[in-house]
C-alpha positions in Angstrom: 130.1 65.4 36.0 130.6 67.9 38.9 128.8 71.2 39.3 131.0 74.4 39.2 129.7 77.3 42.1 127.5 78.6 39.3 125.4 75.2 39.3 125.2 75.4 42.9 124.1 79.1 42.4 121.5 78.1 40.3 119.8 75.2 42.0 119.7 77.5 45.1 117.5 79.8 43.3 115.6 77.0 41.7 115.0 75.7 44.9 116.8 72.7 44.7 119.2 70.6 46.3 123.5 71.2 45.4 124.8 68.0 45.1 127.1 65.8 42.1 124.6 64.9 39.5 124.8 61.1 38.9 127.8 59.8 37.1 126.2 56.5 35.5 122.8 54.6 35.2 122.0 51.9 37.9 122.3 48.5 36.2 118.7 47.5 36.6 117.1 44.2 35.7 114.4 43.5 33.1 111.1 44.0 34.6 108.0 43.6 32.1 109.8 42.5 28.9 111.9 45.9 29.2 115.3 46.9 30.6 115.0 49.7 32.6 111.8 51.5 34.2 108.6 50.6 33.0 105.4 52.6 33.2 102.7 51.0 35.0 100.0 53.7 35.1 100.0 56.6 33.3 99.1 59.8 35.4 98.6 63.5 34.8 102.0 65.2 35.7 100.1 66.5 38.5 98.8 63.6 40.1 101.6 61.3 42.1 101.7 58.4 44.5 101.7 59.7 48.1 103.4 58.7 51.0 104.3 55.4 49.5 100.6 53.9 49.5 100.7 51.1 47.5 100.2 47.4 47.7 100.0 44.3 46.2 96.5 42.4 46.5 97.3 39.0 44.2 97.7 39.8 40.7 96.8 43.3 41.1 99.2 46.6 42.3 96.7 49.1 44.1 98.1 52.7 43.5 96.9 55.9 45.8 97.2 58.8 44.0 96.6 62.8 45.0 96.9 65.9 42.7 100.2 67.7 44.0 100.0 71.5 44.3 102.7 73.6 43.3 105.1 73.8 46.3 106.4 76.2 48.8 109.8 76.5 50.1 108.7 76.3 53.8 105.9 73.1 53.2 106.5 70.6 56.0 105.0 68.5 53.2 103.0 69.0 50.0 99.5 70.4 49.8 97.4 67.6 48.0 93.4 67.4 47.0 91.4 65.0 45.2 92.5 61.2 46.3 91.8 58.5 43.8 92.8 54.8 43.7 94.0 53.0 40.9 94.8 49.0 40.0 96.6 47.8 37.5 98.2 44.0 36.3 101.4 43.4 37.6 102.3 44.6 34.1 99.9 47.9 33.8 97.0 45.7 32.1 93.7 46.6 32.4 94.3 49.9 34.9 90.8 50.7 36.5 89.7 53.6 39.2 88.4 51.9 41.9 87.5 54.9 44.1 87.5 58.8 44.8 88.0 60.6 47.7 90.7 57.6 49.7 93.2 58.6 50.3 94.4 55.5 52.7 94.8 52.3 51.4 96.1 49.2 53.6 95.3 45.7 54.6 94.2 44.3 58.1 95.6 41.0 59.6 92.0 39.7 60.1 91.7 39.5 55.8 95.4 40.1 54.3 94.1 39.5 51.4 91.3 41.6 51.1 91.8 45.5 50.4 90.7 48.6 52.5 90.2 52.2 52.4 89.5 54.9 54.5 87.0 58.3 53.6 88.9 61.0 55.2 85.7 63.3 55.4 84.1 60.3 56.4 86.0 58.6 58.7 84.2 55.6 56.8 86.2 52.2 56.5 85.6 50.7 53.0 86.5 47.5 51.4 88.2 47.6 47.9 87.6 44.9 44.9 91.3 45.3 43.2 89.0 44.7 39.8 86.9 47.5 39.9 84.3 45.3 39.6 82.1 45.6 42.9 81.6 49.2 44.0 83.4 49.9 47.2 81.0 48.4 50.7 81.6 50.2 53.8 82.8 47.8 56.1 82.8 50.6 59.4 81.4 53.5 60.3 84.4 55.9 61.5 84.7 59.1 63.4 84.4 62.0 60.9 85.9 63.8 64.0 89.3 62.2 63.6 92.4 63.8 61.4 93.3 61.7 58.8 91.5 58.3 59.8 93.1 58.5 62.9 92.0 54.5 62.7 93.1 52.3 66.3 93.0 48.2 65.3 92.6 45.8 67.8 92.3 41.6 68.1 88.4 42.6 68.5 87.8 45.3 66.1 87.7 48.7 65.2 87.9 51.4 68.1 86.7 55.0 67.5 84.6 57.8 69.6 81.5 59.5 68.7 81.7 63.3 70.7 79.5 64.5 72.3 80.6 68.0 72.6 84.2 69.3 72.9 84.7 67.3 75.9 83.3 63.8 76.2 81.8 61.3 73.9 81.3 57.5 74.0 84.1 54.9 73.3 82.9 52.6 70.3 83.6 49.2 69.2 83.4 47.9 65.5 83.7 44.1 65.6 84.7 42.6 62.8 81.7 41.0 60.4 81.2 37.9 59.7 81.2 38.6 56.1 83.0 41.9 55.5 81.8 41.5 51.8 78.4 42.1 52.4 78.1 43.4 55.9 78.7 46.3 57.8 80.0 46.5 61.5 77.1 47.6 63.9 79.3 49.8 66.3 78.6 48.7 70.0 79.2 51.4 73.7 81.9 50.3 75.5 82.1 53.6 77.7 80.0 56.1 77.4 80.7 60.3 78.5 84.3 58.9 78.2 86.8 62.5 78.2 88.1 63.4 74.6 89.4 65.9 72.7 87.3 67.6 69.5 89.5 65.1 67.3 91.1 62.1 67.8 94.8 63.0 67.8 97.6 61.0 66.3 99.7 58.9 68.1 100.4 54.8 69.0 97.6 53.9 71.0 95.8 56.7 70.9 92.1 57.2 69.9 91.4 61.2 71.9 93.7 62.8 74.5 92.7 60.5 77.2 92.1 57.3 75.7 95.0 54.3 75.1 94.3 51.0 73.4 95.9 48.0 73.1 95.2 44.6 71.4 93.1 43.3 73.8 92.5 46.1 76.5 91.3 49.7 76.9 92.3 53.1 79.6 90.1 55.4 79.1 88.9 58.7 81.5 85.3 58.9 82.5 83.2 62.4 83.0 84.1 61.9 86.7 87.9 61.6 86.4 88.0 57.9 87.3 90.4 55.6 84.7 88.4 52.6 83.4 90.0 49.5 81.8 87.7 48.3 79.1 88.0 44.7 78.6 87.9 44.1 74.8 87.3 39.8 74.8 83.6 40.3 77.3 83.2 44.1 77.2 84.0 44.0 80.7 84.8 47.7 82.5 86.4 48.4 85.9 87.5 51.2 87.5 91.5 51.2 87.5 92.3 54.5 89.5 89.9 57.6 90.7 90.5 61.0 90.1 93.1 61.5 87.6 93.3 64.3 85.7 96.6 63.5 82.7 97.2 59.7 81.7 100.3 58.2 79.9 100.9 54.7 78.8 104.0 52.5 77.5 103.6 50.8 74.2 103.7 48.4 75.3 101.2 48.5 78.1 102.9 47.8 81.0 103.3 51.5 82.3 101.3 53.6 83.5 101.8 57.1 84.3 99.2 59.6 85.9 98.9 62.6 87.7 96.1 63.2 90.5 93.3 65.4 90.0 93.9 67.7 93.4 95.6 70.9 92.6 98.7 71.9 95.2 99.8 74.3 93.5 96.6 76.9 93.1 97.5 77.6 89.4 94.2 76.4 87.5 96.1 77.5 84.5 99.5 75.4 84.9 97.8 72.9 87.5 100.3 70.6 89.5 99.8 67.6 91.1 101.0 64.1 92.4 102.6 62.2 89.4 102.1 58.4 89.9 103.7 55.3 88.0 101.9 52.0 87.9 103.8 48.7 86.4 100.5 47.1 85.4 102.2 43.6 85.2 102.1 43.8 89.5 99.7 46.7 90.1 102.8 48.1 92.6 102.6 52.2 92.5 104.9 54.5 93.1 104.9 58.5 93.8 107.3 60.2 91.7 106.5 63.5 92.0 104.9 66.4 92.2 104.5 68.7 88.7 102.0 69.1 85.6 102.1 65.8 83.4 101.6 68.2 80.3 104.8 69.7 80.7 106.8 66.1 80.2 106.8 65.3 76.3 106.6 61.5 75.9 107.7 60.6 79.4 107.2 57.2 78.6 108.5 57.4 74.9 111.6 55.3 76.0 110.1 53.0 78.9 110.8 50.1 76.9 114.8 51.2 76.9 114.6 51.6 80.8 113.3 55.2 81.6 110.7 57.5 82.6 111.2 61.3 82.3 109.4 63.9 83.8 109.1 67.9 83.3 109.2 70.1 86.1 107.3 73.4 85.7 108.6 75.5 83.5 112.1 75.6 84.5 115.4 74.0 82.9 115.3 70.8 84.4 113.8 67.5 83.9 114.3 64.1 86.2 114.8 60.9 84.7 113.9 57.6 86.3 115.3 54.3 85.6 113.5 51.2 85.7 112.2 49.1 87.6 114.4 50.5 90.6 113.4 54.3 90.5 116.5 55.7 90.6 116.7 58.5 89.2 118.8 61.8 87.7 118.4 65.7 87.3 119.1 66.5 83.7 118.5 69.8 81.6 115.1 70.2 80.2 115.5 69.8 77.1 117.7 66.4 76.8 115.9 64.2 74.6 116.8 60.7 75.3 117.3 58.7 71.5 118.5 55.6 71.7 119.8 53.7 74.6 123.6 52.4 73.6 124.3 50.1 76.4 123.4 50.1 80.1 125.7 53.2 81.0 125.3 55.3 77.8 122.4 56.6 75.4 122.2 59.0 72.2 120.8 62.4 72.8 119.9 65.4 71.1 118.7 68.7 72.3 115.4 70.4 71.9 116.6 73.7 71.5 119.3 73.2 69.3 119.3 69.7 68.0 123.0 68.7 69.0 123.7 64.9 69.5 125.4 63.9 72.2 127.2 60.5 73.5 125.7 60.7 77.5 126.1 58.6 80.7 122.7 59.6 82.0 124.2 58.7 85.6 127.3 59.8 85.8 125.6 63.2 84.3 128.8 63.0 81.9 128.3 64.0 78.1 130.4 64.7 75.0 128.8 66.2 71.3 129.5 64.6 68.5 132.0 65.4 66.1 129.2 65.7 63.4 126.2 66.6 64.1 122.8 66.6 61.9 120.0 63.6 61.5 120.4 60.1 61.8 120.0 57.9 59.5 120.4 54.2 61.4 122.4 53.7 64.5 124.9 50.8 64.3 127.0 48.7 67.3 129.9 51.0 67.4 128.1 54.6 66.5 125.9 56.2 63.7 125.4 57.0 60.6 123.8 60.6 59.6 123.4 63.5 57.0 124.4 66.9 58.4 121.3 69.1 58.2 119.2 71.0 60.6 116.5 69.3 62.9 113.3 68.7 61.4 110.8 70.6 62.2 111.6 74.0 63.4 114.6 75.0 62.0 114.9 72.5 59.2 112.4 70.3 56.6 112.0 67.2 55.5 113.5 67.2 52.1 117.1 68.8 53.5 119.8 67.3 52.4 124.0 67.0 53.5 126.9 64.9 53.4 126.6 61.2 54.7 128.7 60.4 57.4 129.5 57.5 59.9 130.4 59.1 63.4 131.6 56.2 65.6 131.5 56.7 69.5 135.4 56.7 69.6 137.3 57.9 67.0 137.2 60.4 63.8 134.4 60.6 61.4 134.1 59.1 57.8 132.2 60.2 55.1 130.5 57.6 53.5 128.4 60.1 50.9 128.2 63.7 49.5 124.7 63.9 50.1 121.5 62.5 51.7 118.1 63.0 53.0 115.3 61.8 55.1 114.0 59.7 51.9 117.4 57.7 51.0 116.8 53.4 52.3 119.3 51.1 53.2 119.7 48.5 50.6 120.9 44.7 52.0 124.3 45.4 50.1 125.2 48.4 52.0 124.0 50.9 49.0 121.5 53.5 49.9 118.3 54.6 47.2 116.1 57.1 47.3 115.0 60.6 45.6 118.0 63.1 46.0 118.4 66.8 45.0 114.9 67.5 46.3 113.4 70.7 45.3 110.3 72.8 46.4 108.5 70.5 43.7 109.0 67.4 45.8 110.5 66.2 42.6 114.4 64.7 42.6 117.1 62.0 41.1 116.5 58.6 42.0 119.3 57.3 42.6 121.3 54.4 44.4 124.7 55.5 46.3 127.2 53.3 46.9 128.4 54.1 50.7 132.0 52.4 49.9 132.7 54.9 47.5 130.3 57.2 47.5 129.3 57.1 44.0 126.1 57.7 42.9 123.9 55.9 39.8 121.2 57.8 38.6 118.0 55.3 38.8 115.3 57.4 36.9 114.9 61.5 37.1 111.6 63.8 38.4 110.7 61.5 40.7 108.5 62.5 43.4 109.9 62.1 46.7 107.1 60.9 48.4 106.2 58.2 46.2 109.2 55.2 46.5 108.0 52.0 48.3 110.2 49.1 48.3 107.6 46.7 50.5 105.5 45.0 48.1 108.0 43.9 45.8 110.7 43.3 48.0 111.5 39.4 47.3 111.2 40.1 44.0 114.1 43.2 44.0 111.1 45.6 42.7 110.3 48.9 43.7 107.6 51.7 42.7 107.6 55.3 42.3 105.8 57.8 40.0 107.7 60.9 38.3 105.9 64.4 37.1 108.0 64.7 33.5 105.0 65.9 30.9 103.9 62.7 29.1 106.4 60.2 30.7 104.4 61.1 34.1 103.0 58.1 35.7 104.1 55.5 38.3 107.1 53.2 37.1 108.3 50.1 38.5 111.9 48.9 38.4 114.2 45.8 39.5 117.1 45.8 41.8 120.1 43.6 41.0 120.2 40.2 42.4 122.7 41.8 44.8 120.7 44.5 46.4 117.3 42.2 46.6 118.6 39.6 49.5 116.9 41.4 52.8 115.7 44.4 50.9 113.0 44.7 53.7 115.8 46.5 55.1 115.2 49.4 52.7 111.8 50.2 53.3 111.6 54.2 53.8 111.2 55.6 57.2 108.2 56.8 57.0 106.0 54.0 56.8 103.3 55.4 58.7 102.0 59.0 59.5 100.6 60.5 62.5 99.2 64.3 62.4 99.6 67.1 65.0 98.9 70.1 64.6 101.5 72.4 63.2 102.8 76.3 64.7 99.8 77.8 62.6 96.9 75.7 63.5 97.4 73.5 60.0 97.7 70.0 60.8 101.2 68.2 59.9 101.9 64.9 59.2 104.8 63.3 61.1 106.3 60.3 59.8 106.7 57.4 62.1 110.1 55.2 62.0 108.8 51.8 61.8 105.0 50.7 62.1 103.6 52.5 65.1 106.3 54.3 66.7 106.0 57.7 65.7 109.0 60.2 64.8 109.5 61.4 68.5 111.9 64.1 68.1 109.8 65.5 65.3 106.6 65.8 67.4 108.3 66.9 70.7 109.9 69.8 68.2 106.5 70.7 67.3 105.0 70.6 70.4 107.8 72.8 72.1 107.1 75.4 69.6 103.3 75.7 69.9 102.0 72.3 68.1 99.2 70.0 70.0 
């Protein structure tokens, strides 16, 4: 059935999305003895599944839950309270609370099979029993400083910082216990009047503003400006490089940026320096230039694609390095690099105004795309996106458009009449996820099929937040929870045979969350697109408008 302009009217005012309701129910597979969704957990309408936290722990599906409060149209996300986590059979039986006040649930690769949570006024680390039957043993102390269990893993244990004051506090190590059952990590120094920030701030890597970890290694600043690489295997520290003032790392370790702590430009409020790069694979340096790191966002967000970028005081132009040669382009400030295509051209958007662009960053020759709006995936011979303003300034999260695939030569197809940030790719070239997203958080699930567009309507008042396709995936199930009076609760369903080969592939983008801090001092979550890369354009957006 299609909506005339007065159903569009309507679900403006409502607050919800316009879009074709769905014309037939998804063909879903029994799951539980039933056809069709089945209730797993029953849940107040207010309560919901958040952010997709939910596992599998043997015979038991582990549910975070968070009362939802009513929503605002301009919510970067909804305001929650009151975390609890529930486990249930594999068919709801025997549903227990097995804590209060978690509101992060996930495994570790040292015990995959054992079940953790984190105390977010706590910082505390606690282990789970998925039967409700042990009460939950704190496995590590945290940081009560950090946002969100700002928690940093490595091959040796838990990392964290205990401040001192607003500046400087020591850099701690949680081994792993023998037993993590019955003990509890006894935090060891690593560093100690190490230079932080009041709380640790989201990011990959990241434990304050001047600390980056790795799996086996540590940078971190001492009180006296002097980088130290901590050692995690023997505890071992050394000084790296004196007197830096801003550090930046690679993901992958093998970059290092910094800029030197002697002021040449006499402006203690906008200080610039010498800007060094390090590849720490032959310890070769190289001056770049001369500016205030804190003006570049991410200059080392794409050094695994092949460039560096730096700002340039506060004017229009930023340089852009490529590696390993350092040769290097002047480019407008703000050109944000997306995805590299080949070695001549890469995706880019815009800062100020979010426009894609096809770019040869060399020949300093560029072209916008025909459509422009949010990418979904990219794909060998151009991309696939919804038209909607960039998240998140101008736009939100839950804004929706028409689907189309925008190659790199030739005219645009439509593939959809509508998508979002929350829709997955399924292995059969369908999309799912909650559509028609209101200030509720609450849509249609549905699955749309990108060869003719067609939608089938999956379940209704589902909450956007809650879908997770990972722990099911072999099996073609997925979770959600809907707010609908006394059907609320979470449901599980199965895919067709057809959509369950590689459904790995449909696991939501936002698999993980970082948190800045938002234009009014409020911290924001930012999703991250796969596990530990965070959503880049979404926190260089927030940053260029006032966010940490």
């Amino acid at each position: 059935m299609k909506r005339g302009v007065g159903g569009c009217i309507g679900a403006i005012v409502l607050g919800v999305g316009c879009g074709p309701d769905p014309v037939a129910q998804e063909e879903l597979e029994e799951v539980c003895g039933q056809e069709g969704p089945f209730r797993i957990l029953p849940l107040e309408p207010d309560r919901q599944v958040n952010f997709g936290w939910q596992t599998r722990i043997g015979d038991r599906l582990v549910f975070s839950t968070e009362r939802i409060a009513p929503g605002d149209e301009d919510d970067y996300f909804p305001d929650t309270s009151d975390p609890e986590v529930w486990s249930t059979g594999l068919c709801g039986e025997s549903p227990v609370m097995l804590a209060r006040d978690i509101g992060m649930i996930f495994t570790v690769d040292r015990w995959p099979e054992l079940l953790f949570g984190c105390d977010e006024e706590t910082a505390e680390v606690l282990l789970l029993d998925p039967l409700g039957e042990r009460e939950p043993h704190v496995v590590f102390a945290g940081d009560p400083e950090a946002f969100g269990c700002a928690l940093r893993w490595t091959d040796h244990g838990m990392l964290s910082v205990v401040p001192h004051d607003e500046d400087f506090g020591a850099l701690m190590l949680s081994p792993y216990p023998d037993d993590p059952l019955t003990q509890t990590s006894e935090p060891v120094v690593l560093l100690d009047d190490v230079r932080i920030t009041s709380t640790g701030r989201g990011g990959t890597g990241i434990v304050a503003s001047s600390i980056r970890t790795f799996d086996d290694f540590v940078l971190a600043l001492d009180d006296e400006g002097t980088l130290m690489r901590i050692d995690l295997a023997d505890r071992s520290v050394a000084p790296l490089v004196p007197d830096v003032r801003e550090v930046e790392t690679s993901r992958d370790g093998r970059w290092l940026l910094w800029q030197d702590a002697t002021v040449t430009n006499g402006d203690p409020e906008a200080p610039e320096g010498d800007i060094f790069l390090r590849d720490l694979t032959t310890d070769v340096d190289a001056l770049l230039a001369r500016s205030w790191l804190r003006l570049s966002l991410f200059p080392l967000s794409q050094a695994g694609a092949g460039i560096v970028q730096l700002g340039f005081g506060f004017s229009e132009t930023q340089r852009i390095f490529f590696l390993p040669n350092l040769d290097f382009v002047d480019v407008p400030g703000d050109v944000s690099p997306v995805a590299k295509i080949d070695d001549e051209r890469w995706i880019t958007g815009s800062l100020s105004d979010s426009t894609l662009t096809l770019t040869d960053l060399k020949a300093g020759t560029s072209r916008p795309f025909e459509k422009q709006g949010r990418i979904k995936w990219i794909e060998d011979d151009g991309l696939v996106l919804f038209e909607a303003k960039g998240c998140c300034i101008e736009g939100r999260k839950r804004d929706e458009g028409p689907l189309w695939r925008v190659p790199f030569e030739g005219a645009p197809e439509q593939l959809a009449s509508r998508a979002n940030e929350f829709l997955g790719r399924l292995s059969d070239e369908r999309m799912l996820g909650p559509v028609g997203i209101g200030a509720d958080w609450l849509g249609d699930l549905v699955v749309i099929d990108l060869a003719t567009g067609q939608e089938r309507l999956v379940d209704r008042h589902v909450f956007a937040l809650s879908l997770d396709m990972r722990w099911g995936h072999e099996e073609g199930l997925i979770s959600y929870s809907i707010r609908d009076g006394e059907r609320s609760g979470v449901y599980v369903a199965r895919l067709s045979a057809e959509a369950r080969s590689g459904s790995r592939k449909a696991v939501r983008e936002h698999v993980g969350v970082d948190v800045v801090r938002g234009r009014d001092g409020k911290p924001v979550p930012v999703p991250r697109l796969r596990p530990g890369e965070p959503d880049w354009d979404a926190l260089a957006a927030l940053r260029s408008h006032g966010g940490e």
